[in-house]
N, C-alpha and C positions, 0 to 999 in steps of 0.2 A: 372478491374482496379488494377496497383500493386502502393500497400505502399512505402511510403518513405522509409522505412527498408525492399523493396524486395529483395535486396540483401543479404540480413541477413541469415544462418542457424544455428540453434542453438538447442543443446542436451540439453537436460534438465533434472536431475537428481532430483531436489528439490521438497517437501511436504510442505503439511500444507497451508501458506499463504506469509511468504515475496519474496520466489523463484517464486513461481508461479503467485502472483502478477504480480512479474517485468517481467515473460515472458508472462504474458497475454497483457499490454503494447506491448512490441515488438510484439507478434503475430498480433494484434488490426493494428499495424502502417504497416504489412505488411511482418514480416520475418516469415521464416517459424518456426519453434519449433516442435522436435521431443522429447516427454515425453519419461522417461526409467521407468516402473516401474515393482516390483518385482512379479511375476507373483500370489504368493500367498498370498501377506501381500500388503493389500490395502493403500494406503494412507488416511490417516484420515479423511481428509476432505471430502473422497467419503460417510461416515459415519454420518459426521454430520447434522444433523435436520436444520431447514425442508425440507422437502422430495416433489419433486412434480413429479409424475407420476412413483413413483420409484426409482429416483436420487434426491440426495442434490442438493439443490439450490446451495449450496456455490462453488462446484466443476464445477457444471456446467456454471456455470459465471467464475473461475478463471481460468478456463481451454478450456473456447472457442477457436476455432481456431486453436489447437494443433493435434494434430496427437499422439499417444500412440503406444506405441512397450512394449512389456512382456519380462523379459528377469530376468533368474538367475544368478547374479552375482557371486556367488561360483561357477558356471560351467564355466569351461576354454573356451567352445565354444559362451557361452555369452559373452564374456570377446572380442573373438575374432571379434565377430559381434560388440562391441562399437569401437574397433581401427581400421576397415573398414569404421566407420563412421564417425569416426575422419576424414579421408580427406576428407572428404565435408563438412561434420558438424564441421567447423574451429571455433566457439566460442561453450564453455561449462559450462554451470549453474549447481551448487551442493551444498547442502546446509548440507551437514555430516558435524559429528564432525571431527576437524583435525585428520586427519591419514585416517578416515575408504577408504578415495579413495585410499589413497597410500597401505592401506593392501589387497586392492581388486586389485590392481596392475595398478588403473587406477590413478594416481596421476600428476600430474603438468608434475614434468621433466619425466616420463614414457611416457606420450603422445607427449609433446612438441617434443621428438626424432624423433615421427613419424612424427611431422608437426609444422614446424617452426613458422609458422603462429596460430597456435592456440592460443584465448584468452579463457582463462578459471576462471571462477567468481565463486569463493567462499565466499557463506554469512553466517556467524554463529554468534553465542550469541555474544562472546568475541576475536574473530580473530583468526588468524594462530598462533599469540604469546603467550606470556607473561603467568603468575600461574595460569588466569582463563577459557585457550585454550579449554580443555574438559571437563569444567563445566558445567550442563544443567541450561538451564533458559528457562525463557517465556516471554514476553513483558513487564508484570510487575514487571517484578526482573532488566531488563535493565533499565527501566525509573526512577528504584530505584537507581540502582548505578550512572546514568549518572548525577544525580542532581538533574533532572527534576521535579519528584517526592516531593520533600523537598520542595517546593515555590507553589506543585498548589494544591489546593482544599481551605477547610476553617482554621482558625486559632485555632476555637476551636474544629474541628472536624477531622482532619488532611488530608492527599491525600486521593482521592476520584478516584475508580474504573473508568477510563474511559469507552466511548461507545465505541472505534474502538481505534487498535490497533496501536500505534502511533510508536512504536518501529519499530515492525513488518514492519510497510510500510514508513512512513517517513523517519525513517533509516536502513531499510533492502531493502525495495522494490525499492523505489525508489532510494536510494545512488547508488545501484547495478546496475539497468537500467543505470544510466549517468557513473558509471564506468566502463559499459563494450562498452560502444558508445563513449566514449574517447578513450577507447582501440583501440575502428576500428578506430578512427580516425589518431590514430597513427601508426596504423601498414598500413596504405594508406602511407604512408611517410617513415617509414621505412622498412616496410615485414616484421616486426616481431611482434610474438603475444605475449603475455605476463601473468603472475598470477593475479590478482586483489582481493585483500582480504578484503571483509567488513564484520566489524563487526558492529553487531547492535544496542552494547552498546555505540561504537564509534563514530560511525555516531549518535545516539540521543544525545550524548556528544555535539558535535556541535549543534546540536539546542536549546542549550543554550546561542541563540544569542544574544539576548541585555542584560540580568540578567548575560550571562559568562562573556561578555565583560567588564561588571557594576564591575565584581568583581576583573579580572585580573588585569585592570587598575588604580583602584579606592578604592580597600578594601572593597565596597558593599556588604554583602555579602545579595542573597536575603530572602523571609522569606514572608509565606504564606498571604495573603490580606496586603501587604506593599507595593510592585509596582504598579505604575499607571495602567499597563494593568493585572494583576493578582486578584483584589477583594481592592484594597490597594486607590483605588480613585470611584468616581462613576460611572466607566467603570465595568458595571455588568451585571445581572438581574435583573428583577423588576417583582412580581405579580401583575395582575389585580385582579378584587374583583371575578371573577365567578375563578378565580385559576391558571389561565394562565396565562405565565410568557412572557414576551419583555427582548431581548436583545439593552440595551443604549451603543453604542459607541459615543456617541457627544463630542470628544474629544474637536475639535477647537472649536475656539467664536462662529461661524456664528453657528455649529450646534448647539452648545449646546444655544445660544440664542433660536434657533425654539423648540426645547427639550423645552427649561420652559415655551414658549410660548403657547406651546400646553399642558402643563400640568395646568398652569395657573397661573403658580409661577414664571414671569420674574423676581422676585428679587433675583432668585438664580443663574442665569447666570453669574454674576459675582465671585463666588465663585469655578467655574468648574477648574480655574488653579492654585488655592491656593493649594503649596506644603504642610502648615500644613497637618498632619495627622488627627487632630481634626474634621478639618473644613471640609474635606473631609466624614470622620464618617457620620459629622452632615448632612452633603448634602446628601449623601447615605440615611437615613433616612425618609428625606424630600421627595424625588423624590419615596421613599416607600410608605410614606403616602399616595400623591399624586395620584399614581399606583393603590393603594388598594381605588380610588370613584367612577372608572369604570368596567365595563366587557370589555373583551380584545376585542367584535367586534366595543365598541366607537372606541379604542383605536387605532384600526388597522383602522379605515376610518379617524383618525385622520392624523393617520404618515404618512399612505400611499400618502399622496398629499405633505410632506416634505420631502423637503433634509434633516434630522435632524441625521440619521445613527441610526436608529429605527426598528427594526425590530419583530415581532411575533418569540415566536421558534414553531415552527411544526413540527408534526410528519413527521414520513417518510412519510406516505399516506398524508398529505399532501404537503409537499415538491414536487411529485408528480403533482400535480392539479395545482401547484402554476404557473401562466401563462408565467415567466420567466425564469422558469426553463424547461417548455414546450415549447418554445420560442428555448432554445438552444439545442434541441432534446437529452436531457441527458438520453430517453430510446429507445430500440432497438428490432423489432424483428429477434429472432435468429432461424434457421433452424433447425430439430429435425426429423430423422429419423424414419419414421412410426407414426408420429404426431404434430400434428400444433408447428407454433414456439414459444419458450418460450421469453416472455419478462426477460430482461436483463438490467443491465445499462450500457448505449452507451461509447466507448471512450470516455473519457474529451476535447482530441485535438484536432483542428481545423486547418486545413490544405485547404489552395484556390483549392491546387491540389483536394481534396479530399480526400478520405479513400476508400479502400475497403470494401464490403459489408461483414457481418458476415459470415461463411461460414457453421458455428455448434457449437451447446453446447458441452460442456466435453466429452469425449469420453470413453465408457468402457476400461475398464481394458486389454491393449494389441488389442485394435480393429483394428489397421495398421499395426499390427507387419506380417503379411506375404505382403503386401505390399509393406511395407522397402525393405523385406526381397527377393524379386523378385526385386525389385531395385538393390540390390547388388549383382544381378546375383545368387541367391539361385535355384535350380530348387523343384521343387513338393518333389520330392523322398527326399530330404537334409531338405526341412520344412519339413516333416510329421517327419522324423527321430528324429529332434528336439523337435518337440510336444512329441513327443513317452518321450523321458528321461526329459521332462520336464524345457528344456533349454528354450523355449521362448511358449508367450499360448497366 
């Protein structure tokens, strides 16, 4: 079966986690992705723990369905073999700091000469522009500058280490995937491909949609448990008495009526829209108390039969088990060369067409590189030659 995106090819230069993200996305829906990586210097993420059979879990999930090619970029004839790939491989993911493509000679207008058509996506910290272009950061230095940071965690304890990297994929992975599928969608129309610069910082800029918008138009500025949906009303958590905590969203009447009904406290239902901050306070308290005269499995036979927007937080293992989340097959088994297949988390997308079937976990280091490389007409004698000086492995 081919993907929505089988028309797709796409080189891929990027490490770590928002490049390869967004092409494990396109790979999942169907295009193909050919990995570039440096034959000696692994990417990180091949490295990081946990380990199952040998590989990182995390590689082997963000890098399914790709295909790898080894290649030394300071050798001219590796240089040669990506602008042979450029004309098929017409979309290109990279995720260096501005310049290192253009001092490798592989840069925007350098390629674009060879093919008009090529879109080529660059994701980095702080973009192409501006004073903070080759400054290093990490997820949590963008979500500091973006704002986002400033209004979330507690008031008296301040931002709080998120679990998963919001920057990283909210505005890296994902901004990137829909800018470079805008791309084709425009170069369908006109034949021509184009740069696309995201930056990370930028794109989580923009996810400061209702607290940015509160403030550009309005002078709001935000400020940590003061918004309705940030800790600032009784849109929270709550512990039960064995220690387990419930997330309450019963923003409207009806839920938040079933909310006190099941706590046993309908006289608080009328206080859920009360702007005071006070009243608010006080209500949070309440629904604390409340929280703290059961164990969380009353608690969860309670909600579980209401609309109230009540929910247990669980572990990943159980998130897992949970029969709704089983229900939309969010895991996967994947194929694995010389041993059973590793479970995985499935696409998220849902397509009547369907999806193609996994094809393989992460790929060693250069594992399709003579493959490519008899693709573009390489014969035996010209790979062995390369292996020999160390041009591709």
């Amino acid at each position: 079966m081919k993907g929505p995106l089988s028309s797709l090819k796409v080189l891929d230069f990027s490490t770590l986690l928002p490049g390869p993200f967004a092409s494990l996305l396109l790979a999942d829906l169907g295009a193909e992705v050919l990995r570039v990586e440096a034959p000696e210097r692994a990417d990180l993420i091949r490295l990081l723990p946990p380990h199952a059979d040998g590989v990182s879990a995390s590689h082997a999930y963000l890098n399914r369905n790709k295909r790898g090619i080894a290649l030394d970029l300071k050798q001219p004839e590796a240089l040669d073999v990506v602008r042979q790939l450029i004309q098929e491989y017409d979309i290109l993911l990279e995720q260096f700091r501005p310049g290192v493509m253009e001092r490798l000679g592989l840069g925007y207008a350098a390629l674009k000469a060879l093919n008009p058509r090529l879109i080529y996506v660059s994701i980095t910290g702080y973009g192409q522009t501006g004073p903070y272009r080759e400054r290093a950061g990490h997820d949590i230095d963008y979500l500091a500058l973006s704002g986002l940071a400033s209004y979330s965690g507690r008031a008296e304890s301040g931002p709080l280490p998120l679990g998963m990297q919001v920057a990283d994929v909210a505005g890296g992975s994902l901004h990137g995937a829909l800018g470079l599928l805008a791309a084709v969608i425009q170069r369908q129309h006109s034949g021509e491909g184009q740069h696309v610069d995201v930056s990370m910082t930028d794109c989580t800029f923009s996810l400061n949609a209702m607290a940015g918008a509160g403030y550009l138009a309005a002078g709001v500025e935000p400020e940590r448990e003061a918004l309705a949906l940030n800790g600032g009303s009784f849109y929270d958590y709550y512990r039960a008495r064995d220690g387990r905590w419930f997330a309450v969203g019963s923003l409207e009447p009806p839920f938040m009526k079933a909310l006190c009904t099941a706590l046993e406290r309908p006289e608080l239902a009328a206080l859920g829209l009360s702007p005071d901050p006070e009243v608010q306070r006080a209500l949070k308290r309440e629904i604390a108390q409340a929280f703290a005269t059961r164990d969380a499995a009353e608690w969860g036979e309670r909600f579980a039969a209401l609309d109230a927007c009540v929910e247990p937080v669980l572990s990943f293992a159980e998130a897992l088990e949970h029969p709704h989340l089983q229900a939309r097959g969010l895991v996967v088994e994947v194929p694995r060369e010389g041993a059973p297949p590793q479970r995985q988390m499935a696409c998220p997308l849902k397509f009547s067409a369907g999806l193609p079937t996994p094809r393989h976990i992460g790929a060693a280091i250069g594992a399709h590189t003579e493959e490519v490389l008899r693709e573009l007409g390489y014969g035996d004698a010209r790979i062995a030659e390369l292996k020999a000086r160390k041009v591709v492995a």
